[in-house]
N, C-alpha and C positions, 0 to 999 in steps of 0.2 A: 455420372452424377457426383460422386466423390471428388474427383479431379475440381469440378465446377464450384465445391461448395468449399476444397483448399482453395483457388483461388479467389472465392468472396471473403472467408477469414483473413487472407492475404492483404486483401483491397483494404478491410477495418482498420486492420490492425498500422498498417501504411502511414492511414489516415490520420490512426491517433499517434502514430510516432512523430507525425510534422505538426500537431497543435500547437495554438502555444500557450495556451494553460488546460492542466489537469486539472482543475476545479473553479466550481462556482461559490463555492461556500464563503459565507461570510465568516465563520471563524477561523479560517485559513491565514486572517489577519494576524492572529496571535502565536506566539512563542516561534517556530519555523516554518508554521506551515500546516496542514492536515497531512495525516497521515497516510500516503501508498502502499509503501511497503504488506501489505496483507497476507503473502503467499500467492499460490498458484490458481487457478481457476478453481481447481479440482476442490483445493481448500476453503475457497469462499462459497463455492455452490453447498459446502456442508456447516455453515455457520463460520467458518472461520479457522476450525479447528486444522492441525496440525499434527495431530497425535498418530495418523495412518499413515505407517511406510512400507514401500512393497518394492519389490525392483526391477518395474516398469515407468512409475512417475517421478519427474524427477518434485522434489520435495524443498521450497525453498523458506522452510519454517525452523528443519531442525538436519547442522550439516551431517549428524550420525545416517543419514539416509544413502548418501554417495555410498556406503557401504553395505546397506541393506540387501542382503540377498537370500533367493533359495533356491540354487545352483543343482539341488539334490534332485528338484523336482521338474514337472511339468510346466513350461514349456521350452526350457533352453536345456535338455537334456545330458543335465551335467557339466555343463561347461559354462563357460563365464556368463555374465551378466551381461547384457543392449548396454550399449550406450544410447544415453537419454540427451535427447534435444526437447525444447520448448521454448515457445514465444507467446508473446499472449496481448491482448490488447482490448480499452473497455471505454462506453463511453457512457454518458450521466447527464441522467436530467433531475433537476431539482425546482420546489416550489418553496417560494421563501415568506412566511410571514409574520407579521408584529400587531401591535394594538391599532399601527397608524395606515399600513398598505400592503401590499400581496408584491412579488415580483415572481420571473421563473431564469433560470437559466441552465446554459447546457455548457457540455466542456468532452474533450476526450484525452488519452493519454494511453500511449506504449507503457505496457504493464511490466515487462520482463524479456529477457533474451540468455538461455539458461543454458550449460552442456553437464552432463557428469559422467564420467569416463571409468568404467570399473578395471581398475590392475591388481588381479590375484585377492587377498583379503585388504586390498586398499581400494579406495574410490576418491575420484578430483571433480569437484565442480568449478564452476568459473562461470559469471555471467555479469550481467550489467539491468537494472530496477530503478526505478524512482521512488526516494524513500520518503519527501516530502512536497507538496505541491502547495503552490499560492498562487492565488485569483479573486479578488474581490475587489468591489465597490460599496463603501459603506457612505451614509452621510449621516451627520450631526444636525439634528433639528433643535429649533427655540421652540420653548409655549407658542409664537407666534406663526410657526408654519414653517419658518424660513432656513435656509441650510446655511448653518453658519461654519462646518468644515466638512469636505469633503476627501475621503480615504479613497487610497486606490493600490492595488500592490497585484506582482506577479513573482515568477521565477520559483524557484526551489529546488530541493536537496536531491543527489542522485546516488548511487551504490554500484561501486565494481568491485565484485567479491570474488574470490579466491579462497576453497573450502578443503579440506583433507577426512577421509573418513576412515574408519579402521574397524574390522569385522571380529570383534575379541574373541567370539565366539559363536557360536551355530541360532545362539538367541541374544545376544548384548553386542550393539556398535555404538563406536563411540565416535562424534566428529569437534571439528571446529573450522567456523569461516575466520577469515583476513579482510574486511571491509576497507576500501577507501571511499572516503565520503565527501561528498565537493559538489559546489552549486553559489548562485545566486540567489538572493532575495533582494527586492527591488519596494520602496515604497514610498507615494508619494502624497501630497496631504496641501489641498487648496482650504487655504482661510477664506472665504469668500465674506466680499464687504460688499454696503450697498447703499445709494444713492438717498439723496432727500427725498427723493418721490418714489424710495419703497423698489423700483429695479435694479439688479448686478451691472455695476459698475463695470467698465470695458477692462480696466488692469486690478489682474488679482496677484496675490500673494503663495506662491508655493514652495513648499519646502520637499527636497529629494532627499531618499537616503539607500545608500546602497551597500548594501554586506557580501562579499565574497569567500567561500567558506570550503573548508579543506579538514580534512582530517582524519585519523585509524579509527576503528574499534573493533572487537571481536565477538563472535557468541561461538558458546559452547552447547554442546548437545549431545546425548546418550538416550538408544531405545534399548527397551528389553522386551520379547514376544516369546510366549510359551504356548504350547499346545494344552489346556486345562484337560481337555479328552481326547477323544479322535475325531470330536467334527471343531470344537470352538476354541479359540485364542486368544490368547489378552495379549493386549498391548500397552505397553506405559513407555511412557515419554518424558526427558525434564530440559529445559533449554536453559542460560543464563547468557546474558549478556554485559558484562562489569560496566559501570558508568566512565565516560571519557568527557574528553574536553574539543570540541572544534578548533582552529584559528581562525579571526573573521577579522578581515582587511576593509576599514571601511571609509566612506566619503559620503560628505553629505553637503547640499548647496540650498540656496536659496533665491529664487529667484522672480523676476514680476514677469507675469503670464499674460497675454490677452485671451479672454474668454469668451464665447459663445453664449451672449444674456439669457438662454432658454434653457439651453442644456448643460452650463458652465464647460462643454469641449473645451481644453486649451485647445487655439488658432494659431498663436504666435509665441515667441521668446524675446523681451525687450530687454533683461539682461539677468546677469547670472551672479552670484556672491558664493566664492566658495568659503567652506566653515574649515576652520580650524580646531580639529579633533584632536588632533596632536596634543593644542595643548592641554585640553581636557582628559588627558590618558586615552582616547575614544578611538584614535584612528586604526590600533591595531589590540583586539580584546580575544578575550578566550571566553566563547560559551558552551555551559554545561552539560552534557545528554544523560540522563540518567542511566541508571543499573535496571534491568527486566529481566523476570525471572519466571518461565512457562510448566506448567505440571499436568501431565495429560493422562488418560486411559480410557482404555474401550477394549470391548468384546466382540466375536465373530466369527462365524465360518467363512477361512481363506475361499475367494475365489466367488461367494455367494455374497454376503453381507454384513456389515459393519456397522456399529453405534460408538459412539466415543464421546467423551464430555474434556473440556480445556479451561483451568485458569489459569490469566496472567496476573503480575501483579509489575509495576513498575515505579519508581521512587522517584515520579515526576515532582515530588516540592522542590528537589535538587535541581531541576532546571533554573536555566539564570541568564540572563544577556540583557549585560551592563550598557548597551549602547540604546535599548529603551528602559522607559520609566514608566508606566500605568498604571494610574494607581485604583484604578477600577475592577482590575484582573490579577491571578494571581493563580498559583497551578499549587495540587492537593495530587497526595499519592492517587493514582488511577489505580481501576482492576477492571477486570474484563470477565465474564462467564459465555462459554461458547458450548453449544452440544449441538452433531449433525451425524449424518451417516450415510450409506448408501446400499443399494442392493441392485445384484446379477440376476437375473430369471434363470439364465444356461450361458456362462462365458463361453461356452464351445461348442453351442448349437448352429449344426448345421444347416439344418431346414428357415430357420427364423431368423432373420438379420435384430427383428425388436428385441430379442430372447437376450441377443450379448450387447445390447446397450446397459449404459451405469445408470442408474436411476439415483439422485443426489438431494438431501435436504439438511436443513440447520435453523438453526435461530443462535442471535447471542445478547448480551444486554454488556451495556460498557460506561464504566464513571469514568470521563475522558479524562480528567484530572486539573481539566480549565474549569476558574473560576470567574466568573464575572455579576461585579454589583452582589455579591455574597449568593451566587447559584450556582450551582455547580454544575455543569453541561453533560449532559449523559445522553447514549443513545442507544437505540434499540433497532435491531434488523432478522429479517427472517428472508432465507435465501432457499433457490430452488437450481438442480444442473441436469445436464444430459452430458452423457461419454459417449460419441458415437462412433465405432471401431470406421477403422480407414486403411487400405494400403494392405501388405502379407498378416493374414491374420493370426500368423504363428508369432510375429512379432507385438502384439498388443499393442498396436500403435493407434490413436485417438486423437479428433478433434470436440474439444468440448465446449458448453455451452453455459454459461450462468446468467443467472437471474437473483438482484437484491433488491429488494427493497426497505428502507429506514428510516428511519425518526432520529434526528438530533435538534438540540436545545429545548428553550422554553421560550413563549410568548411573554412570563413575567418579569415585571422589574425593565418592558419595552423591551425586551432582547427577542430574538428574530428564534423560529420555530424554524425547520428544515425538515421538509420530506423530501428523499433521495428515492430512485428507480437505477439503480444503474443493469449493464450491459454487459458481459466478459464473454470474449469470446478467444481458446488456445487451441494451438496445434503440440502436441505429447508425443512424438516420433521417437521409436527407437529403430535401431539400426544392429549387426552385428560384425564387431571389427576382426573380432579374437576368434573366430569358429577353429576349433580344431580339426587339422585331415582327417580323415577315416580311411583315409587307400594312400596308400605309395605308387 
């Protein structure tokens, strides 16, 4: 059964690595993109948070974790830490509505592909995430019904990170990831004109633009976990990540489309105008990513159960990309509030397989930091998981399961309301490379 039910996680996860968009959302239009990067299963199954490190999962919130260990105890008998594999993959459905009509759409996406390697009081990660995704069709309505611009945009931003972590002491690690950051964003935008008699006219007007985008950045990250007595533990957590700059190579064309009078589908390409960005400084710009800064804690008995609460807070009015102008939208520092937790019955019961499953919950509430038409877009999610142990179970090795559901935007001022339902589903495999002989 186990075997059967890795390779259905397998078949998912496949599935969402070949889509070709992670998202339906309509605000995906703005700034880069919606947001992926989230963490690991384990973390959105408990609202989001990232403040729980232990040294079996790998943790892709805060890099102090590659180093997280307790070598002293039960269950690697002194000796080094598993190395941690994980992959993960999720897919989404959403219902979208406004004052004027309802739509629904669906989308999937490879979440993560993660290792971290523990050496002595150091630990490496290394993996590869999608940190931004875009997917949208929007269209521009008159008082009179009719669509007079139609939006459309895909592609976005990806992360291959390279992390180092360092065990200062028996309770304090400290890490820092190496991010490279690179992707496309693609977006294209039909004027649609229309005939004396009120029907879409056979040649429309479309403008392309396309940004290619590259660039470092880094987060820092530090836990600290103390024993308060002999059954409970705190835990605190701080991440920062300094603001950077992308490089985005861009091109943009113009060109007359033949259209589809029903569904405006472009059909055809009757020809093409490229834009001269150059000389508008355009064709090759730097935009902004802001500074994020994460503050976490929680309490618990190792091994039983864990509560924790998380804010972030990040200096999105610093955002900036000179190659659009909107003057409808406009971005406002964001924060985030996350609390979630989980609970063991018996991680090491024998008789019960239900006894050592995770049992995983959270809620978070988030001012995204987009603005549009003076609202501020905020959303709200409450999420649910299961750890289901898999494989040698002295290695704590897991397939997990998440469940979100959420609210983003508002219906006022005509902007589009979003209820989201998404799907996560990971494989947690550790492995052990370092085992020390016992016999000569």
């Amino acid at each position: 059964m186990i075997k059967r039910f890795i390779v259905i996680c397998i078949t998912i996860i496949s599935s969402a690595a070949f889509a070709q968009q992670g998202t339906g959302s309509p605000y995906s239009f703005y700034g880069i993109g919606s947001l992926m990067a989230k963490g690991t299963v384990e973390n959105r199954s408990m609202g989001g948070i990232g403040v729980y490190l232990d040294s079996i999962h790998v943790n892709l919130r805060n890099p102090a974790s590659y180093a997280t260990s307790n070598v002293k105890s039960f269950p690697f008998n002194g000796e080094s830490r598993p190395v941690k594999f994980a992959f993960a993959g999720s897919m989404s459905n959403s219902s979208l509505e406004s004052n004027t009509g309802s739509a629904t759409t669906n989308s999937a996406i490879f979440d993560y592909l993660a290792i971290s390697i523990p050496v002595g009081r150091f630990g490496f990660g290394f993996g590869l995430t999608p940190y931004t995704s875009v997917g949208y069709q929007l269209d521009d309505i008159n008082d009179d019904g009719n669509i007079v611009n139609r939006f459309s945009g895909e592609g976005g931003l990806n992360k291959v990170f390279a992390g180092l972590g360092y065990q200062v002491s028996d309770k304090l690690s400290i890490g820092v990831d190496f991010n490279y950051n690179f992707g496309n964003i693609q977006n294209d935008v039909i004027e649609v004109a229309y005939g004396t008699d009120g029907s879409v006219i056979q040649y429309q007007t479309n403008e392309y633009t396309r940004s290619d985008l590259s660039g470092l950045n880094m987060n820092f990250g530090v836990s600290y976990k103390t024993m308060l007595n002999e059954e409970l533990e705190l835990s605190t957590t701080a991440t920062f990540a300094p603001g950077t700059k992308l490089s985005s190579d861009n091109i943009r064309s113009y060109s007359t489309v033949v259209v589809d009078g029903a569904t405006l589908d472009v059909t055809g390409i009757a020809e093409i105008i490229e834009a001269d960005l150059d000389a508008n400084g355009l064709e090759n710009t730097k935009l902004t990513l802001p500074s994020t800064f994460t503050l976490g804690a929680g309490i618990g008995a190792p091994k039983s159960w864990f509560v924790g609460a998380e804010y972030t807070y990040q200096n999105s009015s610093d955002f900036s990309n000179p190659l659009y102008t909107n003057l409808s939208s406009s971005f406002e520092n964001s924060s985030k509030y996350a609390i979630g937790g989980f609970y063991i019955p018996d991680y090491n019961a024998f008789s019960s397989y239900l006894k050592r499953v995770v049992y995983r919950a959270g809620f978070n509430f988030a001012n995204t930091g987009l603005v549009i038409k003076d609202e501020s877009i905020n959303e709200f999610g409450i999420s649910f998981g299961l750890g289901l142990p898999v494989g040698n179970r002295n290695l704590f090795s897991n397939a997990n399961l998440g469940l979100e559901f959420g609210q983003r935007g508002t219906t006022n001022q005509n902007l589009i309301k979003e209820n989201f339902v998404n799907f996560n589903v990971s494989l947690s495999l550790n492995a052990r490379w370092f085992e020390q002989r016992k016999y000569n």
